[in-house]
matplotlib code that plots the C-alpha trace (Angstrom):
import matplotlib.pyplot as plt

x = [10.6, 8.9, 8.9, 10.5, 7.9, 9.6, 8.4, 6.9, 8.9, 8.6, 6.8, 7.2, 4.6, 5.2, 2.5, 3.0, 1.2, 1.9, 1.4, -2.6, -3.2, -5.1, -2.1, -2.0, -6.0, -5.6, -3.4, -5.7, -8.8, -6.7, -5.2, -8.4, -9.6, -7.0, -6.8, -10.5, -10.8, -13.9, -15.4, -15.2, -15.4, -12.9, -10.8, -6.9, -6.0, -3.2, -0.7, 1.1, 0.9, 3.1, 6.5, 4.2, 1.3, 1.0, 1.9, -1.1, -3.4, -3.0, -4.1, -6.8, -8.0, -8.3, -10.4, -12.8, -13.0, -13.8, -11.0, -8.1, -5.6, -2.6, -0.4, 3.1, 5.8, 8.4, 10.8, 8.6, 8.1, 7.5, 7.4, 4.8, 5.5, 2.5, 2.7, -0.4, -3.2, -6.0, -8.8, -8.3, -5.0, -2.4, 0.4, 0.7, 4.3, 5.2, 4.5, 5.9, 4.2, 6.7, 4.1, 6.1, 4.9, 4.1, 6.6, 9.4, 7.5, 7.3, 10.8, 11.6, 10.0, 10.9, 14.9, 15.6, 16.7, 15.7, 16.4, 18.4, 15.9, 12.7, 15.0, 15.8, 11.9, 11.2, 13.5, 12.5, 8.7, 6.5, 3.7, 2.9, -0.3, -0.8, -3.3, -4.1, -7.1, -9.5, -9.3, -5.6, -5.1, -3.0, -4.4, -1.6, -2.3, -2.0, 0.2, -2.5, -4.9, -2.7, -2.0, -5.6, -5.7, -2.8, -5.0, -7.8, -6.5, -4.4, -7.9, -9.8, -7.0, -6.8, -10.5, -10.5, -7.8, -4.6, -2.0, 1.9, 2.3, -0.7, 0.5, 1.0, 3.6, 5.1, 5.2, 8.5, 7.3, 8.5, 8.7, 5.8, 3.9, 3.7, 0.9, -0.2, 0.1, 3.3, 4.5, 2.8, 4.0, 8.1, 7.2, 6.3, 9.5, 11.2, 10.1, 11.4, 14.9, 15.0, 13.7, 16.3, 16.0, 13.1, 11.5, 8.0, 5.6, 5.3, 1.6, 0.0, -2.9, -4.2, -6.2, -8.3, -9.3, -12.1, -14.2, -17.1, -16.5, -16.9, -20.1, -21.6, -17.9, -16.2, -13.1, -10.7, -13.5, -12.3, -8.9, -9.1, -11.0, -9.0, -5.8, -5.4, -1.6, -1.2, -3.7, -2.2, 0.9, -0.4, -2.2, 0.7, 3.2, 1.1, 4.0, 5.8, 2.5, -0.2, -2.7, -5.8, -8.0, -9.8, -11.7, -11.6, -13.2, -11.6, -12.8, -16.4, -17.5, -16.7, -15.9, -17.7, -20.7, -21.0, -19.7, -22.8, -23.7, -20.5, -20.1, -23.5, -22.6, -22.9, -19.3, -17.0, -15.8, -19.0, -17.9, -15.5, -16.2, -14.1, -15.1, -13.3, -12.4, -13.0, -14.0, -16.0, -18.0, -15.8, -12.6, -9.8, -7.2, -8.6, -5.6, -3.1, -4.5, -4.1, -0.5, 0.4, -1.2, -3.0]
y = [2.7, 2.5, -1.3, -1.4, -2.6, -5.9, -5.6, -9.1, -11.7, -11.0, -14.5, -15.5, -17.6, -18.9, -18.9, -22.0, -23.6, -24.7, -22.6, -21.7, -22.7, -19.0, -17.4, -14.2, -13.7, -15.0, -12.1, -9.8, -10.5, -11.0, -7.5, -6.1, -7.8, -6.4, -3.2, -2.6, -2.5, -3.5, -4.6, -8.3, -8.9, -10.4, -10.5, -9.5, -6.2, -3.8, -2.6, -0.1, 0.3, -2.1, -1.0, -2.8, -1.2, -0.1, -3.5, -4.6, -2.0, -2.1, -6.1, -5.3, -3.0, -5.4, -7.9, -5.1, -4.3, -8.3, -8.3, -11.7, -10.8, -12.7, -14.7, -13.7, -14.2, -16.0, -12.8, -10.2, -12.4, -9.7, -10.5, -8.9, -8.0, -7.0, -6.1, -7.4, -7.3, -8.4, -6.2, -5.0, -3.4, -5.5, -6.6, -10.5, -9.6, -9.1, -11.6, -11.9, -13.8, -14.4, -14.0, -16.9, -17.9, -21.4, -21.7, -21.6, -24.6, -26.4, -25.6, -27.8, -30.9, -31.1, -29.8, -31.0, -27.7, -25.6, -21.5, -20.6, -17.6, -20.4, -22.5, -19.4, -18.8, -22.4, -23.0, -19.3, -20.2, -20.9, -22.6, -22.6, -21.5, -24.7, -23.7, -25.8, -25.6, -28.5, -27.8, -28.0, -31.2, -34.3, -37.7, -40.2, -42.8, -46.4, -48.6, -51.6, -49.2, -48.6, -52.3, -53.0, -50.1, -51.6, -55.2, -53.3, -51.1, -54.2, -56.5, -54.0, -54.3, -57.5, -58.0, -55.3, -57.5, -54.4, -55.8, -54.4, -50.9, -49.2, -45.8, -44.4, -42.0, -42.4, -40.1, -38.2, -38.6, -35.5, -35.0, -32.4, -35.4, -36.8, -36.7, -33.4, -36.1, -37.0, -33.3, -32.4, -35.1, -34.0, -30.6, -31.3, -33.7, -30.7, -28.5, -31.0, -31.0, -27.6, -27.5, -29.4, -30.7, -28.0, -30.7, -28.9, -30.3, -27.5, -26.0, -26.6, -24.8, -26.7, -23.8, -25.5, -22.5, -21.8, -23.9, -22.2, -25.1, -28.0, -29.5, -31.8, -32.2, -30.9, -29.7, -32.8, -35.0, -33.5, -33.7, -37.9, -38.5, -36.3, -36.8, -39.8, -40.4, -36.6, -37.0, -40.8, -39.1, -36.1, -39.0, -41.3, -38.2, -36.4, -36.2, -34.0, -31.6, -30.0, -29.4, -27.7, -27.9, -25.1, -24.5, -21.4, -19.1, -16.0, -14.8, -15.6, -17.2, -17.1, -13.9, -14.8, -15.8, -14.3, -10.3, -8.6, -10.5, -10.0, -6.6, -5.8, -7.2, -4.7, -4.7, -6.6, -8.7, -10.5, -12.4, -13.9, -17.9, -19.7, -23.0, -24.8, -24.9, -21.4, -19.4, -16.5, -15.9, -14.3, -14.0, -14.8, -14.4, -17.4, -20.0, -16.6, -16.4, -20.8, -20.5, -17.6, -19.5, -16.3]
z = [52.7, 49.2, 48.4, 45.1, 42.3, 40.5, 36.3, 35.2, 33.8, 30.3, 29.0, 25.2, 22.9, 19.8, 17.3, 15.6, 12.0, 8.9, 5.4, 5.5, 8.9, 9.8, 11.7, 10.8, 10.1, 13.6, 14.6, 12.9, 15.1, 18.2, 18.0, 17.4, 21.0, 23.0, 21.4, 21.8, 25.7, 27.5, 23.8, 24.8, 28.5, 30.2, 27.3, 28.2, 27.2, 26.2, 28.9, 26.8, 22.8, 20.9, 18.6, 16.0, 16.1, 12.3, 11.2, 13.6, 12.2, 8.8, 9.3, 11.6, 9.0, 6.2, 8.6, 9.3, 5.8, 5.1, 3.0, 3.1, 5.4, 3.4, 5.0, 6.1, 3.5, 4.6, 4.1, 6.1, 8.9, 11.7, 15.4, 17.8, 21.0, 23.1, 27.0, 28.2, 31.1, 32.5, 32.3, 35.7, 34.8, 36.4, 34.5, 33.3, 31.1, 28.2, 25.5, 22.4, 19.0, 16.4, 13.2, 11.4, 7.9, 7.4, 5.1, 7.6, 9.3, 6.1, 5.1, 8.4, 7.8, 4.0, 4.4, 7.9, 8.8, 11.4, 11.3, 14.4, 14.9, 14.9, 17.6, 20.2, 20.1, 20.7, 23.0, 25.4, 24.8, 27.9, 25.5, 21.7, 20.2, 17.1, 14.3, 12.0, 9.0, 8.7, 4.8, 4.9, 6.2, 4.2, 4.9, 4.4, 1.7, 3.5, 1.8, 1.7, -0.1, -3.2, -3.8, -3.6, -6.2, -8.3, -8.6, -9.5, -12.3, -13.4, -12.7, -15.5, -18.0, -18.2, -18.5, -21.6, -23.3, -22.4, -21.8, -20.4, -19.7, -18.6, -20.0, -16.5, -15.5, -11.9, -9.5, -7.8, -4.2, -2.1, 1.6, 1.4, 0.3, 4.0, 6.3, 8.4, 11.4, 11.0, 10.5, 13.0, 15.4, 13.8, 14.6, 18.4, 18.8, 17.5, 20.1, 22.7, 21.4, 21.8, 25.0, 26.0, 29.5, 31.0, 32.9, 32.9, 30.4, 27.4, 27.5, 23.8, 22.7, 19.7, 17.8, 14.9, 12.8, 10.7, 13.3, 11.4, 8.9, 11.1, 12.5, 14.9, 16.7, 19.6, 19.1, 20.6, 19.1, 15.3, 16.5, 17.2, 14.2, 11.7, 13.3, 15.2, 15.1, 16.3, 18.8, 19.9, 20.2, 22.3, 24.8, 25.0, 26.2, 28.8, 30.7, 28.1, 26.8, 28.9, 26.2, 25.3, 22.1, 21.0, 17.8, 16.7, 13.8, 13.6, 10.6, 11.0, 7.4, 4.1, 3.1, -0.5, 0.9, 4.2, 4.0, 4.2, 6.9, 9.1, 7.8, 10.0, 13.2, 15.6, 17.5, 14.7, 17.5, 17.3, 14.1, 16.2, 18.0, 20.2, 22.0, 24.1, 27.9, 29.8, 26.6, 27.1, 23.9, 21.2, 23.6, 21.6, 24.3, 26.3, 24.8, 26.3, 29.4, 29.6, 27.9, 30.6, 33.7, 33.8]

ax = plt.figure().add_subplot(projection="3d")
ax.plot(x, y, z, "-o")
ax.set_aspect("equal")
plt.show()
């Protein structure tokens, strides 16, 4: 008797990152990876053509074309579902990446609300792909700093003979004010809740994008220095997040500066760099094949 052939268990990630964060240029370059078979080796590779495939194509075409891929509105937010394999051809599932705009990320930490759509996918992911954008990033303003500020401004008056008012207007402070570390931190705790009580650690890729920016660090090296209470609160909860921290250019320069120069690459995957643990040159599916236990 034939032994009957059991279909993978479809396996969901969730493309996670705040407004400007690289997702769907991201997207762009990843579909053009596992699309292009064979083009980067060892890269995973398609199983069957998507439902989205225009949607993927018309991006992909923009990023050949060295033209901005602009982010996803928070309206047309699409979600990608690609069936997936290693080069070999077997089967690893079906995996689906909700192409969320940053927006809706955003809208969570400033409103305290969280879409019931954006909770089903947390809650059904087996791992989250995190991009973040080293030029993106909100340092929090320490509360010591601004009073030694305050003495000094009121220092310099005094000594110029102004007194009262110094003309000044204050300031509405609004949530989007905080610190990328302490969103980020929310958004992780978030993810928790909605796991509920899955007792395996959730597998985090951490994908800093437009590595092509930063120099003279390793990834998790930029991640302690630029982001310590995000990376404190990684280390102190190992029990809860299996992580990995890649940096990632998918892009491969400015496009002001750089377009002839990425325009000639020989194979356009070539523009693409990835470091970080078990990357193959230019394979953007390594943080997949981690997330998938592939």
């Amino acid at each position: 008797m034939a032994r009957s052939h059991t279909p993978p268990v479809p396996k969901q990630i969730m493309l996670a990152g705040f407004s400007g964060a690289g997702k769907t240029t991201f997207l762009a370059a990843l579909w053009h990876v596992i699309s292009n078979k064979g083009e980067v080796p060892n890269a995973l590779t398609l199983e069957s053509p998507p439902k989205e495939a225009e949607h993927l194509n018309a991006l992909r075409e923009k990023w050949l074309r060295c033209d901005p891929v602009l982010h996803t509105e928070l309206t047309s937010a699409k979600q990608v579902v690609m069936s997936l394999a290693k080069p070999d051809g077997t089967p690893v599932g079906t995996v689906i990446l909700p192409d969320l705009s940053g927006e809706s990320f955003g809208a969570q930490w400033e409103q305290r609300q969280c879409a019931e759509a954006t909770a089903t996918m947390l809650k059904e992911s087996c791992g989250v792909l995190l991009l973040m954008h080293p030029h993106q990033i909100q340092q929090p303003v320490r509360i010591r700093d601004r009073v030694a500020l305050a003495a000094t401004i009121k220092a310099s008056a005094v000594a110029a003979g102004r007194t009262g008012s110094t003309g000044a207007t204050r300031k509405e402070w609004l949530p989007s004010m905080t610190g990328t570390d302490v969103q980020f931190v929310d958004l992780l705790q978030l993810m928790l809740v909605q796991r509920g009580s899955n007792p395996a650690p959730l597998r985090l890729a951490i994908g800093i994008s437009a590595w092509d920016l930063v120099t003279g660090l390793e990834p998790m090296e930029w991640l302690k220095n630029t982001l310590p209470l995000f990376h404190q609160y990684l280390n102190s909860n190992q029990d809860l997040f299996s992580i990995r921290v890649y940096g990632i250019s998918a892009q491969g320069g400015d496009y002001k500066q750089t377009t002839d120069e990425l325009l000639g690459k020989f194979q356009a995957s070539e523009r693409i760099t990835i470091v970080g643990p078990d990357c193959d040159p230019h394979d953007l599916t390594a943080p997949l094949k981690w997330l998938l236990a592939v």
